[in-house]
N, C-alpha and C positions, 0 to 999 in steps of 0.2 A: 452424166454425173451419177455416178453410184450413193445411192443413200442406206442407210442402217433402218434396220426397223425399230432398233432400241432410240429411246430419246426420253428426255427429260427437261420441261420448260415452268417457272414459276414466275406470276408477277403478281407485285403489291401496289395498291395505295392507299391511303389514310383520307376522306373525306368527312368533313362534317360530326368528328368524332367517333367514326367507326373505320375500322381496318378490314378492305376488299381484297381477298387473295385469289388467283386461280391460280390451277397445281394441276400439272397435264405429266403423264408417262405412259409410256411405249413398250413393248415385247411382240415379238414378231407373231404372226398369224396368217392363215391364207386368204384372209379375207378383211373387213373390218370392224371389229368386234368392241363396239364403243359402248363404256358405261359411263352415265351420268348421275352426280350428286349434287344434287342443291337447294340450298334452302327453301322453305314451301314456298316464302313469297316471290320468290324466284321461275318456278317452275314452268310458267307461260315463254320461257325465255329461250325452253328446252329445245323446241322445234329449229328456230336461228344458232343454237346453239352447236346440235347438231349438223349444222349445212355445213358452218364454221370448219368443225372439225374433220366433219370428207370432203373437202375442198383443198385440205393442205396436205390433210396425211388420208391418202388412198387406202392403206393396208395399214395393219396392226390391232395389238387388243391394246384399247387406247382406257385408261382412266382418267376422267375430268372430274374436278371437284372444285367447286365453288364457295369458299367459308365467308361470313362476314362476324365481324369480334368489333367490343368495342376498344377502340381508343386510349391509350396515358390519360391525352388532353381530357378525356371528357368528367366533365366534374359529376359528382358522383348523384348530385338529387338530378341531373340529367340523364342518370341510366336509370332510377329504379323511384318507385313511390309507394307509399303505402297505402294500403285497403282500410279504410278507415270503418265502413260497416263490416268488413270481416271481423277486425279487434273487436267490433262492438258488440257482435256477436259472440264473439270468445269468451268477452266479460261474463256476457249474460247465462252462460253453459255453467262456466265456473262459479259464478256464484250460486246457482239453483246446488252445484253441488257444493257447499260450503266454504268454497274459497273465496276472501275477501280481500280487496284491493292488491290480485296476484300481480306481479312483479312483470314493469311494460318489458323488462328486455327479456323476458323468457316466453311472452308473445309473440315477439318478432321471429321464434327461430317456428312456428307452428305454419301448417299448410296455407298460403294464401293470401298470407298478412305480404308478404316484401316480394312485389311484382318489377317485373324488367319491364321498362318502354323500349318496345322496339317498332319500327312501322308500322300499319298496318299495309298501304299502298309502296308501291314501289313509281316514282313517278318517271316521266319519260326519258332526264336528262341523264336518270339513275340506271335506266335500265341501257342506254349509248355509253356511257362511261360503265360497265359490266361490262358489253358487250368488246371494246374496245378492251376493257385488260384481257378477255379470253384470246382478241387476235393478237395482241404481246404476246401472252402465254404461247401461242399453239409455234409462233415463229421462233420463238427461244427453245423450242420443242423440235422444230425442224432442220434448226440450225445444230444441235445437239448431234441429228440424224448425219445431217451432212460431214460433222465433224469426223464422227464413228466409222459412218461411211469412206471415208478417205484412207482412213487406217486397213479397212477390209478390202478396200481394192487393191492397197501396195500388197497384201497377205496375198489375194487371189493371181497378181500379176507373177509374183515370186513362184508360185503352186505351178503355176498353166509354164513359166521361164523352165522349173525342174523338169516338167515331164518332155518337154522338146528337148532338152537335154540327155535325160535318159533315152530317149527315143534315139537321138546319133548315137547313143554306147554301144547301141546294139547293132549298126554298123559293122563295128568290130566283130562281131562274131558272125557276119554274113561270110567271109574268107573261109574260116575252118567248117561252117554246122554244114552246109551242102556235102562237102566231101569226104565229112567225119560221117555223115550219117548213108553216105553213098557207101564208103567201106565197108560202115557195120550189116548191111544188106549184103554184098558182095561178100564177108566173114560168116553172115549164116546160110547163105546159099551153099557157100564151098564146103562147110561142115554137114549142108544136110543131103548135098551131091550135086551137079551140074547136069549127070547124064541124063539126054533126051530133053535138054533145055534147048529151045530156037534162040540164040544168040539174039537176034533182029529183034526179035519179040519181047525178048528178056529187056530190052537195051531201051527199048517203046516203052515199056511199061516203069520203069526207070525214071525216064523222062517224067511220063504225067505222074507220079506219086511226086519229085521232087520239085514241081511246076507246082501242087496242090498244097507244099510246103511253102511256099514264094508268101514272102509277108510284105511287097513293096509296095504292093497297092494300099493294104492297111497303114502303112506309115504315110505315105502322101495323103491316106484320106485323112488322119490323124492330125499330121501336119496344117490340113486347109482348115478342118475344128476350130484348133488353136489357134487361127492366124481370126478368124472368125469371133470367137472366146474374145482376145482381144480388141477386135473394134467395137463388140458389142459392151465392154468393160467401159466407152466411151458414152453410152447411152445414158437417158434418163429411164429410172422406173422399167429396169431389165431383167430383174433378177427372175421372171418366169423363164426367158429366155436366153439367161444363161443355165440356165439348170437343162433346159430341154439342151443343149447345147452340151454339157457332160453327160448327159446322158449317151450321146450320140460319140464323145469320144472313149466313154466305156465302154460300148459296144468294140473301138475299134482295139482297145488295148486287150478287152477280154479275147478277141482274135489271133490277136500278136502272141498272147501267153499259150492261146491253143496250137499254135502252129511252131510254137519254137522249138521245141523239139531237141534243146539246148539249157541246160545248165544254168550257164550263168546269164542265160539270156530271160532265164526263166525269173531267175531273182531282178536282173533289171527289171522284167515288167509287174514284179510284185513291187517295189520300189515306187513305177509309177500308178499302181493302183492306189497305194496308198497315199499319194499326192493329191489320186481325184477325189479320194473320200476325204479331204481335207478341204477340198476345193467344196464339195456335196455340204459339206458340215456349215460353213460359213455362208452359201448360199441361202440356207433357212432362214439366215439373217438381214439379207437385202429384200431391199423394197421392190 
């Protein structure tokens, strides 16, 4: 099963007047390059949190983020309270400096007066229910992968289908390039003179130049590549080895283009070069 490195997974719940999110996304990397955010009182959480996360997703630069907010439901002297010895201190400032009976609501907007209750502790059932939305999260994350994944293997199957394709075109110009190119030797020989040439010799050496031209073994090996490329397209967690895999059949294409020696034989295997760097480009992208 071919997967993407791109992914995208979110999940929420609403407990007790507060709203728990995790928020996971993916971009490919060679390795696994995971940052995590989380609330302070959370951070003990980090170590499991992190196992979590290379456990499902092997590869990528992964960002996790853990917010917690509160609530609609939550009625409002449940979220915040007031400092009652801050005010009291406010007073006493203000009036040394002449202000008398200053005005309570222009207290409240000053540093320290109107405090948020939030935890202090995080208790155990809190921190299983946490840990529990990050494995929702990371699976809505991977399924994402899978989805993208699917897309990029019919892309890869269609790439590796052209270039066997192009590969038979060039078939066709096995008939003429041998003995268009056996002529144009035998056209500049006769132009630069024969005499004092050993026939037998001449005819030897003929052979091995047009024998060092022979690109059949580069297409079978090409061929076994591809045929390769494909079952491996059936793996999981292959994408190193499908790359080493192009590698090996651009070695054999760059061969084919050296020896062709031919025209249009030449553009067919620019053709499929540029299928494999199509094929190379989307590779970066698997897991």
């Amino acid at each position: 099963m071919i997967k993407s490195m791109t992914g995208y997974g979110k999940s929420r719940k609403e407990t007790d007047g507060r709203i728990f999110q995790a928020e996971a996304r993916s971009i490919n990397s060679k390795t696994l390059d995971l940052s995590l955010r989380l609330p302070a009182e959370y951070r003990e959480l980090e170590p499991e949190l992190r196992a979590k996360v290379a456990a499902v997703l092997s590869r990528g630069k992964v960002e996790f983020t853990l917010s917690v907010s509160r609530g609609e439901s939550a009625a409002l002297k449940d979220l915040y309270h007031l400092n009652a010895a801050q005010i009291e201190s406010y007073r006493k400032e203000l009036a040394n400096l002449g202000f008398q009976n200053p005005n309570s609501a222009d207290l409240l907007h000053l540093p320290g007066v109107v405090l948020e209750d939030m935890p202090q502790t995080v208790s155990e059932s809190e921190k299983a229910m946490v840990l529990a939305l990050a494995d929702e999260c990371l699976e809505l994350l991977d399924r994402s992968r899978i989805q993208e994944g699917a897309v990029l293997k019919q892309d890869l199957e269609l790439r590796v289908s052209n270039i066997e394709e192009l590969a038979r075109q060039t078939d066709a110009f096995e008939k003429e390039r041998v003995p268009s190119i056996r002529a144009r030797i035998e056209q500049h020989l006769a132009e630069w003179g024969k005499e004092g040439v050993d026939a037998n010799r001449l005819e030897q050496e003929m052979i091995y130049y047009l024998e060092k031209l022979d690109v059949t073994e580069e297409k079978v090996r090409l061929a076994k590549h591809c045929r390769y490329y494909r079952d491996t397209l059936q793996e999981e967690a292959a994408g190193r080895k499908l790359a080493f895999i192009a590698q090996e059949m651009g070695r054999e294409i760059n061969t084919l283009g050296s020896k062709a020696n031919h025209a249009e034989m030449q553009k067919t295997v620019v053709r499929m070069k540029d299928e494999l760097e199509k094929i190379k480009e989307q590779l970066f992208n698997i897991l």
